[in-house]
Rosetta silent file (secondary structure, phi, psi, omega in degrees, C-alpha in Angstrom):
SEQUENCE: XXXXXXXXXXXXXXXXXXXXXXXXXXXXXXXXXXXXXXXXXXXXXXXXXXXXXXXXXXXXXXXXXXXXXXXXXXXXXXXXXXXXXXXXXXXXXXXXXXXXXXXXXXXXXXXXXXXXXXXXXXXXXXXXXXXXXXXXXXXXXXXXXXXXXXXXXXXXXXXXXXXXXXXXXXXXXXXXXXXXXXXXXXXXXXXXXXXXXXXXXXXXXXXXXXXXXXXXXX
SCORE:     score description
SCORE:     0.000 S_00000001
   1 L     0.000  131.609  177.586   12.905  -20.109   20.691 S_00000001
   2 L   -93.351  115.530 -173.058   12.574  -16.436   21.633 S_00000001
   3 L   -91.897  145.903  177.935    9.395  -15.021   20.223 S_00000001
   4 L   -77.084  159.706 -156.588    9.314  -11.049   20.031 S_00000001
   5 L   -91.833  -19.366 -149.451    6.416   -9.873   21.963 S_00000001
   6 L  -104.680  -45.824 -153.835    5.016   -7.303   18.849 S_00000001
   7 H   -23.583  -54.671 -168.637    5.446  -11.079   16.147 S_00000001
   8 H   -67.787  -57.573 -175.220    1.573  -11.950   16.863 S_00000001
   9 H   -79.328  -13.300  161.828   -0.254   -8.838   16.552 S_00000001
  10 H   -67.905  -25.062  170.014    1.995   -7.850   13.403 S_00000001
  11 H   -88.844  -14.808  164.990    1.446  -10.898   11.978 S_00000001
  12 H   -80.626  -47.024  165.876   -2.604  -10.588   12.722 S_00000001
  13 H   -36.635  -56.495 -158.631   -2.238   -6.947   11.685 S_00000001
  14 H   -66.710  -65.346  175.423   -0.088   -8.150    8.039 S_00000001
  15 H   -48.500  -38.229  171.655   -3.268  -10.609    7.424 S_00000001
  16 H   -41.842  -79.932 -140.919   -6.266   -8.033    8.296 S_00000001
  17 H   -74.339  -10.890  167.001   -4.893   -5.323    5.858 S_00000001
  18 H   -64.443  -21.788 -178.543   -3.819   -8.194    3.075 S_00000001
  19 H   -93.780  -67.884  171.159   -7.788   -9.027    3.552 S_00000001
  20 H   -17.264  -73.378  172.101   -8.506   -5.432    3.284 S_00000001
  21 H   -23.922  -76.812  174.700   -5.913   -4.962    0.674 S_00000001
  22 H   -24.279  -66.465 -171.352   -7.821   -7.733   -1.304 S_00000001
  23 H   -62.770  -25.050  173.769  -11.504   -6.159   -1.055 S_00000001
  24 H   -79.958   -7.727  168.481  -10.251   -2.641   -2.569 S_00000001
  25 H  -111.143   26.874  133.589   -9.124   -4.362   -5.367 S_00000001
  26 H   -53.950  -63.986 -167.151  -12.187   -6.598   -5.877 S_00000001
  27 H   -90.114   11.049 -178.565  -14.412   -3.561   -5.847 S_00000001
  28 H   -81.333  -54.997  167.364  -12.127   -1.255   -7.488 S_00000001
  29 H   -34.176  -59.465  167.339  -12.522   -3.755  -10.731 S_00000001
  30 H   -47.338  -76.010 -135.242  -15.913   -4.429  -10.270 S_00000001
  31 H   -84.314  -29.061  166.804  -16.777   -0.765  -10.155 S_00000001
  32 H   -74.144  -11.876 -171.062  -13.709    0.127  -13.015 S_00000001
  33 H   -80.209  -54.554  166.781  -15.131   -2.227  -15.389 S_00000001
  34 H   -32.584  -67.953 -165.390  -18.558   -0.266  -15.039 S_00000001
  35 H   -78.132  -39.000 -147.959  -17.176    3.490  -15.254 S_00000001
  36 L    37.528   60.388  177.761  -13.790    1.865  -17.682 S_00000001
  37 L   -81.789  137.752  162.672  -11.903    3.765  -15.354 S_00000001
  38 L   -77.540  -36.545 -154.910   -8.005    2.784  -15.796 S_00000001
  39 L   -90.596   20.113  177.176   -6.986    4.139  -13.082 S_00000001
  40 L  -122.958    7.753  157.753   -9.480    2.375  -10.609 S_00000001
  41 H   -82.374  -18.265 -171.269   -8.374   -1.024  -12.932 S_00000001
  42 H   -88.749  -58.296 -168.279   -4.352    0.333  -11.735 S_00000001
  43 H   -63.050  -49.170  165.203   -5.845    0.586   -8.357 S_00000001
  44 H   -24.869  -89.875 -160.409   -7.253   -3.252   -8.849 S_00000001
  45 H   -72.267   25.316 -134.977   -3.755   -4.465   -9.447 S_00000001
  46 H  -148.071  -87.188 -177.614   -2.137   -2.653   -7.445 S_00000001
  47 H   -38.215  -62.521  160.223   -4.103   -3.332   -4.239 S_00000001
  48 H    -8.124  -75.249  152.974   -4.141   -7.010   -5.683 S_00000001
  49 H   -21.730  -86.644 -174.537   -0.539   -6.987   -5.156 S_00000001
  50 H   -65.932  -49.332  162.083   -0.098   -5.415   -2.070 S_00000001
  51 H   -85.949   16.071  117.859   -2.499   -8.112   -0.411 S_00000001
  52 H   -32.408  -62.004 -173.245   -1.073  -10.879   -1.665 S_00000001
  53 H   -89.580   19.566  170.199    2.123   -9.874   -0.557 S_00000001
  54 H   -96.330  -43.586 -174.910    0.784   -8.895    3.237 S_00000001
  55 H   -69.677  -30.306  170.960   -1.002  -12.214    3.400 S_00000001
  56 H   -70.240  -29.664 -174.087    1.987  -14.007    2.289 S_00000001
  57 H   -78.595  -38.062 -147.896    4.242  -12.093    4.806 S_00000001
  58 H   -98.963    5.430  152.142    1.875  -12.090    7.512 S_00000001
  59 H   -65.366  -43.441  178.655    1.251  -16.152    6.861 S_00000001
  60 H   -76.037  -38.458  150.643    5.264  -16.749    7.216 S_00000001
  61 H   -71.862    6.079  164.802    5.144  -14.985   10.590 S_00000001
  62 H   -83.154  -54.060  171.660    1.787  -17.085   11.592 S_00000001
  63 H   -51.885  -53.362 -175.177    4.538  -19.950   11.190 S_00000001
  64 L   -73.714  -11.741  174.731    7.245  -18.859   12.364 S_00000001
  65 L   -91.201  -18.641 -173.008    5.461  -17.679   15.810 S_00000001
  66 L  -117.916   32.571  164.100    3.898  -21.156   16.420 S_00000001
  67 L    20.730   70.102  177.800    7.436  -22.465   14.930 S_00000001
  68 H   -83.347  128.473 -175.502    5.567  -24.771   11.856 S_00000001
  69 H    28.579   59.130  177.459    8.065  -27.282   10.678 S_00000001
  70 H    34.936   43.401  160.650   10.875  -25.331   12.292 S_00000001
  71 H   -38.015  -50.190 -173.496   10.732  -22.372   10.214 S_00000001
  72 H   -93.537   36.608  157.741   12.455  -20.583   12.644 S_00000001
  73 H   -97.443  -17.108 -171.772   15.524  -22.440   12.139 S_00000001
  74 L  -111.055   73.297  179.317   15.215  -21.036    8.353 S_00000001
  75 H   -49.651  -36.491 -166.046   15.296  -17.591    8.910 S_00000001
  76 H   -63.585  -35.964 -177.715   16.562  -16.875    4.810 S_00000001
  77 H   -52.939  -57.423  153.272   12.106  -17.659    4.537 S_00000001
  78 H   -17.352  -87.032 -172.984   11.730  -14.823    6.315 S_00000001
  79 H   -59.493  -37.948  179.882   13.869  -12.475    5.052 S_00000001
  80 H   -46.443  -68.323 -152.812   12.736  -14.338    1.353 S_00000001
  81 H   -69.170  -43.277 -163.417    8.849  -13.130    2.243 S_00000001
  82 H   -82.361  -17.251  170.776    9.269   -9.533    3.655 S_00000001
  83 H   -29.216  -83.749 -166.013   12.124   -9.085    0.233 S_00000001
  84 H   -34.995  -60.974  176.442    9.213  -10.223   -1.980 S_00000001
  85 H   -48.016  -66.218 -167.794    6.684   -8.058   -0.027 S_00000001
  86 H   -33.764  -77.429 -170.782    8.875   -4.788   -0.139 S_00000001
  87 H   -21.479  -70.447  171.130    8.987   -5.392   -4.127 S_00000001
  88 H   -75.385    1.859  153.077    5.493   -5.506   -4.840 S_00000001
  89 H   -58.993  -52.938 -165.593    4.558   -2.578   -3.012 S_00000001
  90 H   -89.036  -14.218  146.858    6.628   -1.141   -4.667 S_00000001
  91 H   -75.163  -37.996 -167.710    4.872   -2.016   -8.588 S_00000001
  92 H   -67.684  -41.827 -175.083    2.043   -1.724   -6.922 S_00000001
  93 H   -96.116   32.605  130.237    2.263    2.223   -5.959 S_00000001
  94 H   -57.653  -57.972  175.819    3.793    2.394   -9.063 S_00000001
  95 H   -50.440  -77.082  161.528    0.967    1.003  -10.958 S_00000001
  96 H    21.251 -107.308 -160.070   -0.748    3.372   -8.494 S_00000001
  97 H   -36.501  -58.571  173.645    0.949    6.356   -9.719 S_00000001
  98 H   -36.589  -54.623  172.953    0.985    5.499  -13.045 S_00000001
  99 L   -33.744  -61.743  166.297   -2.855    5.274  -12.554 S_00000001
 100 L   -58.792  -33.843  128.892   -3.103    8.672  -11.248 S_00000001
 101 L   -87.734   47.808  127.593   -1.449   10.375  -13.900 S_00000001
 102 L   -48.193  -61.494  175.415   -3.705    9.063  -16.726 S_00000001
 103 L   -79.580  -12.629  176.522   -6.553   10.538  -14.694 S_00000001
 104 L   -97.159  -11.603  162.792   -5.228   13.748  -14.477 S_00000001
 105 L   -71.816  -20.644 -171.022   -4.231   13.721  -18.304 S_00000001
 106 L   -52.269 -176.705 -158.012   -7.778   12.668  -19.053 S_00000001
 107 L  -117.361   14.092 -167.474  -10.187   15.328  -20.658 S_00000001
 108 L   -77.343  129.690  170.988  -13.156   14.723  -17.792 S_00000001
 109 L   -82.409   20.892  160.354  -13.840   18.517  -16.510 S_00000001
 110 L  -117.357   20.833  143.929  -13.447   17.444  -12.951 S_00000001
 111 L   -66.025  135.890  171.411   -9.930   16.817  -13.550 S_00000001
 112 L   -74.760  165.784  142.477   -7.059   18.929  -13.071 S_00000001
 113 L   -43.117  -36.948  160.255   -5.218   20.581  -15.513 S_00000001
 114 L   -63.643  138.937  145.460   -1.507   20.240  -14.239 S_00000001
 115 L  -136.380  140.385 -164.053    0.054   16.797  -14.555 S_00000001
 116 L  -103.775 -172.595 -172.894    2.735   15.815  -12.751 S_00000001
 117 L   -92.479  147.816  176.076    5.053   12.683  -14.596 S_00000001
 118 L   -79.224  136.102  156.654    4.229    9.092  -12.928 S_00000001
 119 L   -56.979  127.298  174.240    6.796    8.065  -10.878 S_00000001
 120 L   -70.412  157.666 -176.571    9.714    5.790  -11.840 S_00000001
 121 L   -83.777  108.992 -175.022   10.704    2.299  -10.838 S_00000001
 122 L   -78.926  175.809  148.282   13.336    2.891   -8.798 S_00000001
 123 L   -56.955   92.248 -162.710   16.077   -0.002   -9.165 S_00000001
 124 L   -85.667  120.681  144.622   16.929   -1.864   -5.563 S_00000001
 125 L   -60.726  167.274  171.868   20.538   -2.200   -5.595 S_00000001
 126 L   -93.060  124.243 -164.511   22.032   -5.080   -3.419 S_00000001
 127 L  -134.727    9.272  158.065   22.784   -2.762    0.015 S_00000001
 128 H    79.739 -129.232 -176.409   23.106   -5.790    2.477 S_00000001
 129 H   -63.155  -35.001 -177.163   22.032   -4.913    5.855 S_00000001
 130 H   -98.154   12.135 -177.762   20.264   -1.816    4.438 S_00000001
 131 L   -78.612  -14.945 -177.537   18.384   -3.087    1.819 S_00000001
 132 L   -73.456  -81.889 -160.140   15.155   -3.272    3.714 S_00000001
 133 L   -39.799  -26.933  172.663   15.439    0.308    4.729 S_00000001
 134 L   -59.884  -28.106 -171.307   16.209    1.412    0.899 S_00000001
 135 L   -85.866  -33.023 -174.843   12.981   -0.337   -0.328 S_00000001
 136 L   -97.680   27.728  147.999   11.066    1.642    2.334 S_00000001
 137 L   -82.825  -52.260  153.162   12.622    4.958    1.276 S_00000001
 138 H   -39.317  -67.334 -155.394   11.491    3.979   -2.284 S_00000001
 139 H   -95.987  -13.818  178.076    7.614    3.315   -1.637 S_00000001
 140 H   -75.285  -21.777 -140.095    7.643    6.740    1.039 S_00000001
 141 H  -117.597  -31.342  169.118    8.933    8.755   -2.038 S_00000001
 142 H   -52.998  -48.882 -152.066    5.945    6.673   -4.362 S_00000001
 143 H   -92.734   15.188 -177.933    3.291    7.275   -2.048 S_00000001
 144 H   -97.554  -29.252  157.402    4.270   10.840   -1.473 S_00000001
 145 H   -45.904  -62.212 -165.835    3.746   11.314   -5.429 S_00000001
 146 H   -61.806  -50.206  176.777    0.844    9.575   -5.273 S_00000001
 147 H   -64.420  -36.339 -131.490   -0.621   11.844   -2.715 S_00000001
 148 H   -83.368  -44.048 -173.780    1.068   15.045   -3.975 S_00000001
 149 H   -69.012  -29.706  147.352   -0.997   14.106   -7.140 S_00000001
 150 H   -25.535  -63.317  176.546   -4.077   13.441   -4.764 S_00000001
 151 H   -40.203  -50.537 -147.614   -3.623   16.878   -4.040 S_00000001
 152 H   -77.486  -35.719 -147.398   -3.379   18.269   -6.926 S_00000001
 153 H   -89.641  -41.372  172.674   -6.671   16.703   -7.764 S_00000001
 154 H   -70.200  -16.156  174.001   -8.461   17.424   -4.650 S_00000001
 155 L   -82.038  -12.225 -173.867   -7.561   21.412   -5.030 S_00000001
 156 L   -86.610  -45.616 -151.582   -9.458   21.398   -8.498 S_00000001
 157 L  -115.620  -26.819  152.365  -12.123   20.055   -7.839 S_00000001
 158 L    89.707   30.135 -167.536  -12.688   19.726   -4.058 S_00000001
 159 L   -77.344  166.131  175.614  -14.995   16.682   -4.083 S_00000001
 160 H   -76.643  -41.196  172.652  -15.494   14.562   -1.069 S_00000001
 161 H   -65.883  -18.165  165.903  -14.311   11.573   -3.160 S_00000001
 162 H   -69.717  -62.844  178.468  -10.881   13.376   -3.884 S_00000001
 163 H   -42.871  -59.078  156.809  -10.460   14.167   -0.244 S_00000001
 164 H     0.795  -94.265  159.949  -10.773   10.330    0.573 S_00000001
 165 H   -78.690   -9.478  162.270   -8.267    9.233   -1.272 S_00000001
 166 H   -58.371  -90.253  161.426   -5.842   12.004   -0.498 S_00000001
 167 H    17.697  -86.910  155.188   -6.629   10.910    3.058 S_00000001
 168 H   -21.935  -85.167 -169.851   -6.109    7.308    2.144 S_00000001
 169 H   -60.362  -36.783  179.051   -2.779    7.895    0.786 S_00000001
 170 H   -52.940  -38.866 -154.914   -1.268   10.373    3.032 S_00000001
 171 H   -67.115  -61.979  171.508   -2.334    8.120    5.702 S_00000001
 172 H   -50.689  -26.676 -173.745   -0.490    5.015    3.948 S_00000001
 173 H   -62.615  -55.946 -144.716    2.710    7.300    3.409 S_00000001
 174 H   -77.514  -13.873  164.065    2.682    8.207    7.056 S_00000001
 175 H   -48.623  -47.974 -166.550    2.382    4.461    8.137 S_00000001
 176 H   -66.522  -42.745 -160.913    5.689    3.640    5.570 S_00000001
 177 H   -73.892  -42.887  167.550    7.540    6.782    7.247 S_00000001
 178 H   -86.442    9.171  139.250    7.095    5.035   10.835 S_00000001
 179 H   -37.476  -80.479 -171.721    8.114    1.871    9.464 S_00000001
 180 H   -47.220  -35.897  177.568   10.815    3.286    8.375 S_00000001
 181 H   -77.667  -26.854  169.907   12.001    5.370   11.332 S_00000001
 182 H   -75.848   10.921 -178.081   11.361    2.117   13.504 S_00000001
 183 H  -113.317   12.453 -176.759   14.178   -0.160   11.644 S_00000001
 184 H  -100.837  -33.588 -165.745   16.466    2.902   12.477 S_00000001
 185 H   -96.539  -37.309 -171.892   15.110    3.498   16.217 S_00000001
 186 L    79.862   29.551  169.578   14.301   -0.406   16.692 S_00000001
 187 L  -102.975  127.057  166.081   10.905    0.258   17.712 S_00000001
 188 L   -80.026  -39.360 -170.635    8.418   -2.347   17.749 S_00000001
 189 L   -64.851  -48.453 -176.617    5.597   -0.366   19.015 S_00000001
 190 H   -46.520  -57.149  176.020    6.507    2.602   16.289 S_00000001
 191 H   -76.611   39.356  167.593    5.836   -0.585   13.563 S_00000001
 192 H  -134.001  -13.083  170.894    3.093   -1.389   14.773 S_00000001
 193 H   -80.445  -42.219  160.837    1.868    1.661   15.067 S_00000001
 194 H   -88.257   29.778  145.441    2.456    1.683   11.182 S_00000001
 195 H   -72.049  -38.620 -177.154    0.770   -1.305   10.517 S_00000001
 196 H   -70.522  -17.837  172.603   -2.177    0.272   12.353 S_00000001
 197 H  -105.610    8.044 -124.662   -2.199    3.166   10.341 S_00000001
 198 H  -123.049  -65.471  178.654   -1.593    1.742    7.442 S_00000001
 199 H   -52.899  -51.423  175.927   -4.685   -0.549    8.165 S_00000001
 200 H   -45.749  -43.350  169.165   -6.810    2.962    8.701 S_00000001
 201 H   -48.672  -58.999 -173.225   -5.567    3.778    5.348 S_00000001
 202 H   -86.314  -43.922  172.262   -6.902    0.889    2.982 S_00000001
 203 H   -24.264  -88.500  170.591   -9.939    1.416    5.360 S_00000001
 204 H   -59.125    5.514  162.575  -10.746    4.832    3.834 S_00000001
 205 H  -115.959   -6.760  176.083  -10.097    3.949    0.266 S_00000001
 206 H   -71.158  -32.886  167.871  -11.779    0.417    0.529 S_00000001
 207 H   -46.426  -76.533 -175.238  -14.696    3.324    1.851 S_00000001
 208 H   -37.358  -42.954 -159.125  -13.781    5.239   -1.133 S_00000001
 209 H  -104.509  -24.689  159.998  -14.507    2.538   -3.773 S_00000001
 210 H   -58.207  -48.263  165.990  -17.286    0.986   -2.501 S_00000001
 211 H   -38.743  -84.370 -135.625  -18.985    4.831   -2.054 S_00000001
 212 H   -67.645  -21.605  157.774  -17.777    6.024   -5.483 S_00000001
 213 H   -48.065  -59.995 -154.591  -19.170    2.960   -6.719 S_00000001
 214 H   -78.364  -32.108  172.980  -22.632    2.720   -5.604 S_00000001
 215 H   -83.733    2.612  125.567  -22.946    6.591   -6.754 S_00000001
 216 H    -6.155  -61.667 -156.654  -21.506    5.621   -9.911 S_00000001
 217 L  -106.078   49.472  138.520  -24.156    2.694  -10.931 S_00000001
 218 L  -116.233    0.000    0.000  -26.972    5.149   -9.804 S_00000001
């Protein structure tokens, strides 16, 4: 069996940020249940999501590199796992989104005014060979929402905790966009460079919710 040389650390990488992934939505609960913030309960289940489905992907490539019960004679497991992943990324920066314009309709003065519409679910046609690349067009054009509304939020009010998560997301977009440009170019190093930023990403907003917490419940 020929293992690709990037399989191990992407598959060490997919588990880190699914345990990352995890802890922002532990304390994004904890800490929304406090404040009865929705949108840092959308950010729970959301996150919730998205590590679940990194730890599941990056478990089926833990198999498949140390070839557990010949997985990598079943390739369809694979393809089955990162399918599954792409999806709930994409409810999750849905949920996201959704999240995000809530808080900017809310009546809190350190909200903006402006609201932009939550982003729609798009619908993954069946596109074959391209079906990957379709899903990860789909969650760049979520999280670029998601930030734009970041934005919007961080120009009103200019807080450190806005800047964060704009930070955060942009960071996550720009991870998705060199995904995406590596299944075109057929760069391993390029995804792995957007696993790593990706990872950087959940970093600063796992930062964010533990912070925004602890000044919260003081």
């Amino acid at each position: 069996m020929v293992v690709h040389p990037f399989l191990a650390p992407n598959s060490i990488l997919q588990l880190l940020s699914g345990l990352v992934a995890l802890l922002v939505s532990y304390y994004a609960f904890r800490y929304g249940r406090v404040a009865t913030s929705s949108f840092l309960r959308l950010l729970s289940l959301g996150f919730m999501l998205l590590g679940l489905g990194l730890l599941a992907q990056g478990s089926v490539l833990t198999l498949y590199l140390f070839n557990v019960g010949k997985i990598a004679d079943r390739l369809t497991l694979t393809y089955d796992a990162t399918a599954l992943y792409l999806a709930l990324q994409i409810i999750a920066y849905l949920l996201i989104g959704v999240g995000y314009a809530r808080r900017m309709h809310s009546a809190a003065p350190m909200e903006p005014k402006e609201a932009v519409p939550p982003a729609t679910l798009a619908i993954i046609p069946a596109l074959g060979t391209r079906l990957f690349q379709f899903s990860d067009l789909v969650i760049v054009i979520l999280l670029a929402l998601i930030a734009f509304q970041a934005l919007l939020v961080f120009s009103d009010n200019r807080s450190r905790f806005s800047l964060l998560v704009l930070s955060a997301f942009i960071l996550i977009m720009v991870a998705h966009m060199a995904e995406l440009l590596s299944s075109f170019l057929s760069s391993g190093v390029l995804y792995l460079s957007g696993g790593l930023v990706q990872l950087a990403g959940f970093l600063v907003l796992l930062y964010f919710v533990i912070r925004s917490g602890r000044v919260g419940a003081a």
